[in-house]
N, C-alpha and C positions, 0 to 999 in steps of 0.2 A: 176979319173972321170973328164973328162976335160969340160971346160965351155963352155954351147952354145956359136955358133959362132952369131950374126946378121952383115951383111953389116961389116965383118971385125973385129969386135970388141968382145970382152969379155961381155956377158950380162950386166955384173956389172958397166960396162960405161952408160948404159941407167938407171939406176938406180938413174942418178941425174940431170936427162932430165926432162924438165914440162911435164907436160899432153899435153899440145897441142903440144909440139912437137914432142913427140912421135906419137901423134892422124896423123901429116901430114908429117913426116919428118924431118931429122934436116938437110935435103939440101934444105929447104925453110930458106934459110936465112934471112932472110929477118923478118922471124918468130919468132927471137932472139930478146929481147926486157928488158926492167929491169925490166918486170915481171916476164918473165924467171928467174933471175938472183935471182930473191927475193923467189921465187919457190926453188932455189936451195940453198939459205942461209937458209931458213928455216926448208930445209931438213937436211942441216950440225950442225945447230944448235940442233934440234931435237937428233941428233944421238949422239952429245956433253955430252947433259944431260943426255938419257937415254942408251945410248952404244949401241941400235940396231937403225937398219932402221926404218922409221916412220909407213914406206908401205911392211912391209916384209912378205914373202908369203911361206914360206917355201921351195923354189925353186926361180930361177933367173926369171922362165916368169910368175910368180904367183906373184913376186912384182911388177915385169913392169906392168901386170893385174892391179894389185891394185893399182898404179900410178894414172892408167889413169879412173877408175871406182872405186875407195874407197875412203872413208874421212882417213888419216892418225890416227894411233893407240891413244891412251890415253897414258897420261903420265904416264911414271913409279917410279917416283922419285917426293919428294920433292922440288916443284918449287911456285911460287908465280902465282894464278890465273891469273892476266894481264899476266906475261908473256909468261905462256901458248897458252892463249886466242890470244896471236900478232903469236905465231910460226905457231898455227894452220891458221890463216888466212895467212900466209905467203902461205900455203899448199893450198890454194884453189884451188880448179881447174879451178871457171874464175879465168881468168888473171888478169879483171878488178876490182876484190872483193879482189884481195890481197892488205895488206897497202902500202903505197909510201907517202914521203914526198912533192912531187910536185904534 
């Protein structure tokens, strides 16, 4: 059962793309930004503690779906509320609601 193709790629590569870049494209470069980047640590992180994807959909376009239009799943594991509470906002869909040191 081979994996959809989009623009070349294995679905599973979009799967660690923000919302908004999926929403316009990731050949808006311009669009790449360390919100992105904290979109994407939050997602890796996420998946650290709980072994699945945050957005998982039971299919490769039903999580890209839930990327771009769902809050990220509840935790499944014992973790300490603050830390929760920073991954999930890591996971916003603004870009400008996610945390950043600067």
């Amino acid at each position: 059962n081979p994996a959809i193709q989009i623009e070349g790629h294995k679905t599973e590569y979009y799967w660690y793309k923000a919302p908004e870049i999926l929403k316009l494209g990731e050949h808006e470069a311009a669009h790449f930004t360390k919100e992105t980047d904290i979109f994407l640590l939050g997602v890796v992180l996420f998946e650290a503690y709980n072994k699945r994807h945050p957005f998982e959909g039971g299919s490769s376009v039903k999580t890209i779906v839930n990327i771009v239009n769902n809050p990220p799943e509840p935790f499944n594991c014992k973790i300490e509320k603050e830390k929760a509470e920073i991954m999930h906002r890591m996971m916003n869909k603004e870009p400008m609601d996610r945390p950043t040191i600067i």
